[in-house]
Each structure stands twice: as structure tokens, then as C-alpha cells.
N, C-alpha and C positions, 0 to 999 in steps of 0.2 A: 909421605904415604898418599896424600889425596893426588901428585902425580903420577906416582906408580895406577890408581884407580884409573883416571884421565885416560892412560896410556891403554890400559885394559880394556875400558869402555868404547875405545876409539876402533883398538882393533878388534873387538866383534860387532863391532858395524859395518866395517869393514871386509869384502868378502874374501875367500881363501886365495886367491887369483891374486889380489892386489898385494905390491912389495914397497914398501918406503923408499922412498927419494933422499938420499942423504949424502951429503958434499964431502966427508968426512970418513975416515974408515971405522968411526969409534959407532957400537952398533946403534941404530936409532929408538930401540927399545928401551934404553937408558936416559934420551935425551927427554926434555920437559914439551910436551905436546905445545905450538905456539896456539896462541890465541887465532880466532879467525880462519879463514879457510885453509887449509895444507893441500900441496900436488903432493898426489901419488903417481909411482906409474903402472899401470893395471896391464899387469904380464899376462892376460888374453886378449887384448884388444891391441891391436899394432895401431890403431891408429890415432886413439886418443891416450894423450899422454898426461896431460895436466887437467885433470877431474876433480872438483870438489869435495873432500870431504864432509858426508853426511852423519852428525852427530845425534845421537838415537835418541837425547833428549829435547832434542827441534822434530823431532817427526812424529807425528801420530798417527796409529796406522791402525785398522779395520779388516775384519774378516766379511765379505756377505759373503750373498748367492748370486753366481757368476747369472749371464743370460746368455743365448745363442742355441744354437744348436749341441744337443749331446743327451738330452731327455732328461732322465731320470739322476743321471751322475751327475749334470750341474743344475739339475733344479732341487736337489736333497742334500746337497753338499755344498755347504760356506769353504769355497776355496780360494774365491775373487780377494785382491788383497788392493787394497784403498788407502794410498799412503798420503799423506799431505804432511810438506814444509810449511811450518808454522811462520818462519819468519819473511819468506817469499811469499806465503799461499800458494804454493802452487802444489795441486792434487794429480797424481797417477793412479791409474785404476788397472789392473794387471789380472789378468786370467788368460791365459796361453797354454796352462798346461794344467791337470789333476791333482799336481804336487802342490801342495802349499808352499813347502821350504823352495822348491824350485821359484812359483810366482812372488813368492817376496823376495829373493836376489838378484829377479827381473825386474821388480819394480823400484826396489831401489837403484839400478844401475839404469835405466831410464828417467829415473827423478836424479841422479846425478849429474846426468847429460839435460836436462831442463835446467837443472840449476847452476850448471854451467854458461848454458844462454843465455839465462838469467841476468845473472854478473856480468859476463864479458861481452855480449848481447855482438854484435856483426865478427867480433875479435876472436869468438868461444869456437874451440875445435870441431865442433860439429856442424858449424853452419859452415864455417870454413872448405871441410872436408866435401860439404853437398854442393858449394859452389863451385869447386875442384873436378868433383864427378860430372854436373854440369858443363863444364867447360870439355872438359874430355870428349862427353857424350859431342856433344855439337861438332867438334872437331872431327870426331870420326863419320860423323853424320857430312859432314863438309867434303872430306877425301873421298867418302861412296859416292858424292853425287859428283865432283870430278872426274873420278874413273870412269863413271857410267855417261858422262858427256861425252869423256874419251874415245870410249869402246862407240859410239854413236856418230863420230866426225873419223874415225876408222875406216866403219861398216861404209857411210855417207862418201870416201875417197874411193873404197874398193867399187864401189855399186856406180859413181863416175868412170872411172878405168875401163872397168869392164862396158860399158856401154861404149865409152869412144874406140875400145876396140874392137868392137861389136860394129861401129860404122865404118870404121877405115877398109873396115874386109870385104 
């Protein structure tokens, strides 16, 4: 019984997006939650695949009032959601939207991706992924300033030509 609980527990922590990882055809609903962190693969994010499971009794989490611009809607309304991992410490603060239930499936899916970091710290898909990006970005940034040397030692042939045949006439 207390894994059937476990198993309960786990998936409403877990948000409706997210599908079990399971090697096996037999369903993972049935299986005994392991100890320790589980991958899941989070069927709206393509790109991170192996994300921490966050269990709802390490997290403590807080309602205030958001700051910023918006007036009256975030300065009378506790919608900011202040999640902190007890066993990392490490705290997210979440206000992006008016929704409650919306900023707490934000804040946890960004304190998933921290505590991901966390653990696998240069290894973790996130950082990975921005180094990737990075890499990319430069690369392209490399091939524009090629071409545009190009189009420059082009123009610089044509602008030669045209002169020495401007003198031979």
C-alpha cells in the first residue's frame, strides 16, 4: 500500500506533460518508485530528456506578492510562488503569469532544471544544451563574417578591373 501511495505522490508532482521512462512493456504505474532521483521524459520539452524528479515532500513552497510592474493585480494578489529544494537549497521565485497553478508548474519545471545542474553540474542537459547554442551562435556568426569578407575581396576585383580597363582605353 505505501507504494501504491509513493507512486501517487510522485505523479502529482509531477506535471501532466511528463510520461515515465520504462525499459519494459509491463506499465510503470505498477512498478515500486526507486529510491533516489528517476528520469522521466517530459513529452513538451524536446530537448531535455533526463530531468530530476521533484518529490513534494523536499519542497517547500510559498505564496507572496509578486513585484514589478502590473499595479493593482500584483501588488493585492499573492500569486508569486517561492519554491525551495530543502535538500540542495536551492530557492525559485516564479511570477510570469496571474495564474497561480500556471506559476507553480513554472516554478517547478525551472527548479527541476536547477536541480538538475545541480547534480550533474557541466554533464546536466541544460548547460549542455547552452553550450550547444553557443557554439552554433558563433559558428554562424563565423560564416557571416566570411561571406561578407567575400562580397568585399569581390567588390575590391571588380573595382580593379574596371579601372585597368578604364586605362588601357
Amino acid at each position: 500500500m505505501s507504494t501504491f501511495l509513493s507512486i501517487i505522490s510522485c505523479m502529482t508532482c509531477v506535471s501532466s506533460r511528463v510520461l515515465w521512462r520504462s525499459s519494459s512493456s509491463i506499465c510503470p504505474l505498477f512498478k515500486p518508485v526507486p529510491t533516489g532521483l528517476t528520469a522521466v521524459w517530459a513529452a513538451g520539452k524536446k530537448d531535455l530528456v533526463d530531468v530530476p524528479v521533484l518529490k513534494e515532500d523536499e519542497l517547500e513552497e510559498q505564496f507572496v506578492r509578486g513585484s514589478g510592474p502590473g499595479g493593482q493585480a500584483t501588488n493585492k494578489t499573492s500569486n508569486c510562488v517561492v519554491l525551495k529544494h530543502i535538500p540542495t537549497g536551492i530557492v525559485v521565485k516564479c511570477h510570469q503569469t496571474r495564474s497561480v497553478d500556471i506559476n507553480r508548474k513554472r516554478a517547478r519545471e525551472i527548479l527541476r532544471e536547477k536541480v538538475d545542474v545541480a547534480y550533474k553540474g557541466e554533464l546536466s542537459e541544460v548547460l549542455v544544451k547552452k553550450k550547444d547554442s553557443v557554439l552554433r551562435k558563433q559558428e554562424k556568426r563565423r560564416k557571416a563574417n566570411e561571406n561578407l569578407e567575400r562580397k568585399k575581396q569581390y567588390k575590391e576585383i571588380l573595382a580593379a578591373e574596371s579601372n585597368s580597363g578604364n586605362d588601357t582605353v
